[in-house]
N, C-alpha and C positions, 0 to 999 in steps of 0.2 A: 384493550387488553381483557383476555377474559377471565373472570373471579376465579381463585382457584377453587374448587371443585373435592378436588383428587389429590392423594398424597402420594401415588404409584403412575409410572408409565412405562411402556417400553423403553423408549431414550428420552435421556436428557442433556441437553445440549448446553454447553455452558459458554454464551456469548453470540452476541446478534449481529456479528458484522458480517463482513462478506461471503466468510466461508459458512460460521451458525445460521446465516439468513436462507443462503444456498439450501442448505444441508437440512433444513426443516423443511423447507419447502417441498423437496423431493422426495424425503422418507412419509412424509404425510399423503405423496400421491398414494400409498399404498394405506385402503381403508383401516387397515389391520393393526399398523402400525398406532399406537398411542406418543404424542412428542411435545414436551413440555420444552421452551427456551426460553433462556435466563438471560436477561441482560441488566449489567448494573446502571446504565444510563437513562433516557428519559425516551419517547416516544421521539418521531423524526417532526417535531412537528411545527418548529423552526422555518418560516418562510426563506429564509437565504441557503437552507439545506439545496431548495429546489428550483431556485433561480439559477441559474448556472453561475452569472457573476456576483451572486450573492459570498461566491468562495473566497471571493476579496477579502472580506472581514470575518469569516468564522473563526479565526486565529482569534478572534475576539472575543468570542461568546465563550466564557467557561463553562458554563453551563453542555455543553456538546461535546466537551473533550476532555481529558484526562490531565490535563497539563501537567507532561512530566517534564522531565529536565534530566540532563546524563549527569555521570560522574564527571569531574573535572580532568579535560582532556590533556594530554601533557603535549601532544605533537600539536594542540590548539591554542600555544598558551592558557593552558589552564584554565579554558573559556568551559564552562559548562552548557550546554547546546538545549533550548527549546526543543522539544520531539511532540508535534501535534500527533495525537489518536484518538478517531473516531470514538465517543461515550455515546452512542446512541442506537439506534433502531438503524443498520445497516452500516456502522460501527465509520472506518476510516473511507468506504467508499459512500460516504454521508458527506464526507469533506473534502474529498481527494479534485485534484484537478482534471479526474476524467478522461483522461488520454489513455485511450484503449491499445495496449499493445502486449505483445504476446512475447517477445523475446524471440531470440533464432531457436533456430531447429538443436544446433550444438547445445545448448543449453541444458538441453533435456536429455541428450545423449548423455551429457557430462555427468549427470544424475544415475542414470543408469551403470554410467566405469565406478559412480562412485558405490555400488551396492544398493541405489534403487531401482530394482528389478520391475519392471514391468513400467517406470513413468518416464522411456525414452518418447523424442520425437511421435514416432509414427505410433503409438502406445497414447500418448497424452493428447495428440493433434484432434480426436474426433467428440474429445471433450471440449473443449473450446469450440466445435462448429457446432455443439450441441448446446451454451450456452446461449450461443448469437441470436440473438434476430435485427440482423444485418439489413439496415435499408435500402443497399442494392439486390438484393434477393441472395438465393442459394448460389454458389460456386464452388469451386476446386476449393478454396481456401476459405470460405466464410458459409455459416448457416442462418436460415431465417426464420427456425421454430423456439428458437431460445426465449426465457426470458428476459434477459439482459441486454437493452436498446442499447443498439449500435449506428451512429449516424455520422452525417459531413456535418460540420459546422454550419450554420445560416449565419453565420456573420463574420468577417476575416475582417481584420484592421488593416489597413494602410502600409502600415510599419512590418505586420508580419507578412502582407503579399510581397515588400520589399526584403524582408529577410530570405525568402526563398530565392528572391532574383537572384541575391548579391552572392549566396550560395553556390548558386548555376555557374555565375559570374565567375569563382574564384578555382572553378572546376568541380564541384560537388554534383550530383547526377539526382534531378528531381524525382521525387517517387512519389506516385500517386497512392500507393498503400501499403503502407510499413507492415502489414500481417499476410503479404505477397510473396512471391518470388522474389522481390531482392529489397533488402531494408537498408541499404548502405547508403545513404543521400541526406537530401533535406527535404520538406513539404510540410504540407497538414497532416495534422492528426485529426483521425476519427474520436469520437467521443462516446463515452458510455453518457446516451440521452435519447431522448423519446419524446417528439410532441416538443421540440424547444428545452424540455424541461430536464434535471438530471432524474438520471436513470440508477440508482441504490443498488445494493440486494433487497435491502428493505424494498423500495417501488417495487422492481422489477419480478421479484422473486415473493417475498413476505405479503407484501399486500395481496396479492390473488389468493394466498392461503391461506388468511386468516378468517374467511366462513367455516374452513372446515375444523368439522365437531371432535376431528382428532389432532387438534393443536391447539394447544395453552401455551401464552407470550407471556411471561413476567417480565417488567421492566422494573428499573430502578430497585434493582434486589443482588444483592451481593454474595456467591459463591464464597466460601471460606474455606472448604474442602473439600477434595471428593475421600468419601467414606469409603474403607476397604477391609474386609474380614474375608481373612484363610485366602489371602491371597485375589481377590475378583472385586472390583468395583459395586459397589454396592447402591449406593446411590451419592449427594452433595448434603451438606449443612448450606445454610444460606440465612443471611440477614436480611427482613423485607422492613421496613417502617419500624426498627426498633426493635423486630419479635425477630428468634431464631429457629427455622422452620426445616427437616428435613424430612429431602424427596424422597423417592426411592425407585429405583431404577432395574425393569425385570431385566432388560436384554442386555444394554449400555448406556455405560455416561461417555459422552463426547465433550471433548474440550477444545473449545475452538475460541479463545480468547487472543489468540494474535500472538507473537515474536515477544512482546512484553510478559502480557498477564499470563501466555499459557504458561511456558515453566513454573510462575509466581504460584499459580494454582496446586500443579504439582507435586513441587517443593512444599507450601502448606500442607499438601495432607502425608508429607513424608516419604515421597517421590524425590527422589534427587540425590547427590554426591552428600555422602555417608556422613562426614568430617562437617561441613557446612550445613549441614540439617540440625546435629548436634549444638554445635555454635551458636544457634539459634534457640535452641532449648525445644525441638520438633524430635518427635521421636521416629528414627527412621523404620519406615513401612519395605521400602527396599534401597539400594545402592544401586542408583540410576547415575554415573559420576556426566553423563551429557547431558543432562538436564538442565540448561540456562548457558550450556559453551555454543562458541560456533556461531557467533552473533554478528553478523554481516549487513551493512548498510551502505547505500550511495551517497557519498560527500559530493557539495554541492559548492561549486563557486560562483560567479556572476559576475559578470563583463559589463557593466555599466557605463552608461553616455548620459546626459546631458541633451538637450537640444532644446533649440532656435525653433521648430517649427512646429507649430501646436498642431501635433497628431498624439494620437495614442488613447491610452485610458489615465489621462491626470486628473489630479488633486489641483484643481486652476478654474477661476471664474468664468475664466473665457472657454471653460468646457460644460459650464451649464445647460446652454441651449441643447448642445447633442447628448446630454442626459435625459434631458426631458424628454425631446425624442425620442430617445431610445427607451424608456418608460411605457410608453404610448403603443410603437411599437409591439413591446414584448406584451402590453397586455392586453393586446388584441389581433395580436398574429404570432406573439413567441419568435416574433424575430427580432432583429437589429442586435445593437450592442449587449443587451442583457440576456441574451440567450448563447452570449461568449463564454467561453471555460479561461480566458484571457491568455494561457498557453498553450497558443492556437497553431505555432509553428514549434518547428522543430528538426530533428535528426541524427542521425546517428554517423559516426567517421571513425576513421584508423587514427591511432595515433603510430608516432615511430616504435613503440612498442605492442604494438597490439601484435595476437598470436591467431593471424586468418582473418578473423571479424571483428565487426564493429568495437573497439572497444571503450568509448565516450559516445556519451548522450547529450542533445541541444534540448531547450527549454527556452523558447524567443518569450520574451515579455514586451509587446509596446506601451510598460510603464516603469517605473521607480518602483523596486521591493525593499521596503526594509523591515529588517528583523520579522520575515514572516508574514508580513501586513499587516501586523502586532500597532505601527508606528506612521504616522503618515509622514507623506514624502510629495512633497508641494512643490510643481513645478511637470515640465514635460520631460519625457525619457524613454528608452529602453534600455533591452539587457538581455543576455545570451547566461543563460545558466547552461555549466559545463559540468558533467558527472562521469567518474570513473566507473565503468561497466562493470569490472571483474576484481574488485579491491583483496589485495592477499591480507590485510590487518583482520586482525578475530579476534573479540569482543564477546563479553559476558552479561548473561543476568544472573543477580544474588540477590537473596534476602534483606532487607534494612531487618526483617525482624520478622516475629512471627506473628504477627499483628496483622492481619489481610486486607484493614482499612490502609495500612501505609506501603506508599508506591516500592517498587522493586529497585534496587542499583542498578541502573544502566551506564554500562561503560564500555565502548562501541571501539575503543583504541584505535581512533583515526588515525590514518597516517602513519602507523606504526611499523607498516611494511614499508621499505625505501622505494620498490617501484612503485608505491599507489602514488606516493609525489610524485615519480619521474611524471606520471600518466595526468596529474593532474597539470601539473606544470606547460604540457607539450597543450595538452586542452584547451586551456587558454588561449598561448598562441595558436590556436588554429582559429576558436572564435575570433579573434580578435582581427586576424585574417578577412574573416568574413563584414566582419562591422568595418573593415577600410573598403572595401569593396567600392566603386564609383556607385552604385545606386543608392548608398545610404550619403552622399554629398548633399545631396539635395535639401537636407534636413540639418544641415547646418551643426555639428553635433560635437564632443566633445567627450572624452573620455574621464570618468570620475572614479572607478577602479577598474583594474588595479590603479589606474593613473597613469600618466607619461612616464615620470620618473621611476616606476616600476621595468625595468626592461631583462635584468639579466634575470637565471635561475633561481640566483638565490633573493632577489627580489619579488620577484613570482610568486616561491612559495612562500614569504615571510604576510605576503598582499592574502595566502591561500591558510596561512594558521590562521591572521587575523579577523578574515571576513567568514570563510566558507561557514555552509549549514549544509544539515542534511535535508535527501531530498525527500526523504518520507518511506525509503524502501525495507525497513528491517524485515529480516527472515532469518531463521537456520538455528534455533534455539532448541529443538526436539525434533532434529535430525531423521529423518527417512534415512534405512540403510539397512547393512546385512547385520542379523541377530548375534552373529560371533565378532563384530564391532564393538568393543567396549562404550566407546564416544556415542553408538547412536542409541536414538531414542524410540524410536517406532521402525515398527519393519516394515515392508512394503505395502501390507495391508492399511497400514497408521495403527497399528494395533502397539499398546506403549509394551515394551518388552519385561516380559515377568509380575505382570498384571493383566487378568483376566477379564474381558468388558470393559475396556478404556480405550479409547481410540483419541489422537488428539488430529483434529484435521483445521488446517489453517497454513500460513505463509511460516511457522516458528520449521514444518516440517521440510523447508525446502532444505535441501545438503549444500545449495551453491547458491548465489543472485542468480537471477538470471537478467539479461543485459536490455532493461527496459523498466519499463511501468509492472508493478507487484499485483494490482487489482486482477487483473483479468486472470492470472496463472492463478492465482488464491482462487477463484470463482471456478479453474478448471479443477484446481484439487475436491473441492466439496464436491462438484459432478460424479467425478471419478468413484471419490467417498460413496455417494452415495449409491452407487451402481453394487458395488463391491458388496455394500451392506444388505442391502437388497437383496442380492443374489444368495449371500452365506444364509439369511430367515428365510429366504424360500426355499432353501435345498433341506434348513433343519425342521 
């Protein structure tokens, strides 16, 4: 990281994960541009960041993540949920499992009905092939100048070439690549990696930029506010080692701290719903009342077995031998089992309620998950994680206070819509469909949730308060949309409305899920970001 220097730049970016890492990256192709980025975590510099199957145990390392925990869920029993998020040098795509997927076309369109003008489909589609650099080369659908490594797997387990079969098997139509012509099937997932290894914004993006003379990385330095006089962002306050230092920002501060921290930031410097800024003893800068609404996540169940035949990725003596192998292996070719993302299979289905498309998401694991990887879980297994695509429950982020060291209220109101159950419920039985299938006979297996004795609806979902998590998707806290929206928060530029020189660009700006993996569409909004920003410095 380099010294700071300088108390002014052009922008300043506040947060180095997918969309901050992005978003430096490209505002610095332009000499001109001066771009400081701020991140309160540590450097990536953690060898299990880059192992691929190192993402086994990052749930472990606090050190890397933010460990927050939700408010106590009521359609959860009252369970309060783990929420892993990226604390470091290319923030949640540091941690994520890598499954590179873009979501349908609708998705985007739906953005579009909803008053984000200009991020439909065919509008957002040529940022994503500008992201890629796609291992099969250039096509229709995929680009290969990007920086963000895009590959096959070099290593499929056993269990997940069988979860594809049993799929085929039950009628499900195999798909060779979910960012195609038709994602409604099951198969592999491509992976955001490069060289065996995973593939960041940090690697992919941040690392090639940081020779140039016109980017300064702070890590481990804590934003506290963005500064605003007569209305226009001014620059941040930030805490580094104990001292409180502020930046100052000629053109913009960008705020790209994620679904969580952006609002949190916000709302600190007096950005957010008028009443609750107060409450807090914050003195409001403006009456932003979307600032922290509209908080949307994938809940997450898992179909778990049990089995008799020693495949997979266990916690079991008699899997030593093909660890060390696979050790051996990956560090001298980057392949075998340690250059697995371990949810290797997957895909997407209708439930009886979906409207057109896919509306649940697969997640095969050929092992035992518990609590996150937080817990080890001894013995052989798999498990079909099942996610509601389009969840209608909406959820907030508040303040605990006005204290920036202490995490924000998250409360996601699982479940709170009666069809996200109907959708989760019908989910299940489909995987569950799938894990009877005759190819998975062979492994000798048994069901350990829901269980047997789990069968009707209202068993289902009592198996889906008590187990499910989430799958890591949050968005929609600072809403993209139109300016005469009370609710939104940025307009279509991400420009935050009735604040001059604040742009907030990250997943917080999405108005809807969209029905997949979050990493990759966060990577296409900084592209976009950056394009936009680009173009307005060089027309003034």
């Amino acid at each position: 990281m380099r010294d700071l220097t300088q108390s002014q730049f052009d922008f300043i970016i506040v947060g180095a994960g997918s969309a901050g890492a992005t978003l430096a990256a490209r505002l610095t192709e332009n000499a001109d541009f001066s771009v400081c980025l701020i991140e309160a975590g540590r450097k990536d510099s953690n060898p299990l960041i880059h192992i691929p199957f190192g993402l086994s145990l990052l749930a472990r390392v606090d050190a890397i993540g933010w460990g927050y925990n939700t408010a106590p869920q009521a359609e959860l029993e009252n369970r309060e949920m783990f929420w892993p998020r990226g604390k470091t040098l290319g923030g949640s795509s540091s941690i994520n499992a890598m499954c590179y997927i873009r979501g349908a076309k609708e998705d985007y369109d739906k953005w579009r009905e909803l008053g984000a003008e200009g991020w439909d489909w065919d509008s957002v589609s040529p940022y994503f092939k500008k992201s890629e650099k796609q291992q099969h080369g250039a096509s229709e659908y995929h680009g290969d100048q990007g920086q963000l490594g895009v590959a096959d797997l070099r290593h499929k387990d056993k269990l997940s070439e069988s979860f594809v079969k049993a799929g085929a098997e039950v009628g499900e139509k195999i798909v060779e690549d979910f960012n195609g012509s038709e994602r409604q099937g099951v198969g592999f997932y491509q992976v955001t990696q490069q060289g065996g290894q995973r593939c960041s914004a940090a690697k992919g993006y941040l690392k090639p930029a940081m020779s140039r003379p016109n980017l300064t990385v702070m890590t481990e330095a804590l934003v506290e506010k963005v500064l605003v006089e007569d209305g226009k962002a001014t620059g941040v306050k930030l805490s580094i080692g104990g001292k409180f230092i502020t930046l100052k920002a000629r053109k913009e501060v960008i705020v790209s701290g994620g679904a969580i921290n952006s609002p949190q930031v916000l709302m600190l410097s007096g950005i957010g719903p008028k009443e609750h800024l107060l409450e807090k003893g914050i003195e409001p800068v403006l009456d932003l009342p979307g600032v922290g609404q509209n908080l949307q996540d994938h809940l997450d169940a898992i179909v778990q077995h049990r089995c008799d035949a020693k495949e997979g990725y266990a916690v079991a003596l008699g899997a030593l031998p093909r660890y060390v192998k696979g050790a051996f292996q990956y560090m001298f070719k980057r392949k075998g089992l340690f250059s697995s993302n371990i949810a290797e299979a997957g895909g997407f289905a209708k439930t009886r309620y979906a409207n057109g498309i896919a509306d649940i998401q697969y997640h095969f694991l050929p092992a035992i998950l518990l609590d996150h990887g937080r817990k080890t879980a001894f013995g052989y297994g798999y498990g079909v994680h099942v996610c509601c695509l389009y969840p209608k429950s909406r959820g907030e982020i508040r303040l605990n206070s006005a204290d920036p060291a202490e995490s924000a209220v998250i409360d996601p109101r699982y479940l709170e819509h009666e069809d996200d159950q109907k959708v989760m419920i019908d989910g299940v039985r489909k995987a569950r469909e799938i894990l009877a299938a005759k190819e998975f006979e062979q492994y000798g297996s048994r069901e350990i949730g829901p269980g047997p004795e789990a069968q009707s609806d209202e068993e289902i979902l009592a198996f889906i308060r008590k187990k499910s998590e989430t799958i890591y998707h949050p968005i929609g806290t600072c809403k993209i949309g139109a300016e005469d929206d009370p609710m939104t928060v940025v307009d279509p530029e991400l420009k935050v409305k009735g604040i001059k020189g604040l742009r907030v660009v990250d997943a917080s700006v999405m108005p809807s899920l969209i029905g997949g993996n979050t990493n990759a569409p966060t990577i296409m909004i900084a592209e976009k970001a950056a394009d936009m920003i680009k173009q307005e410095y060089a027309a003034g």
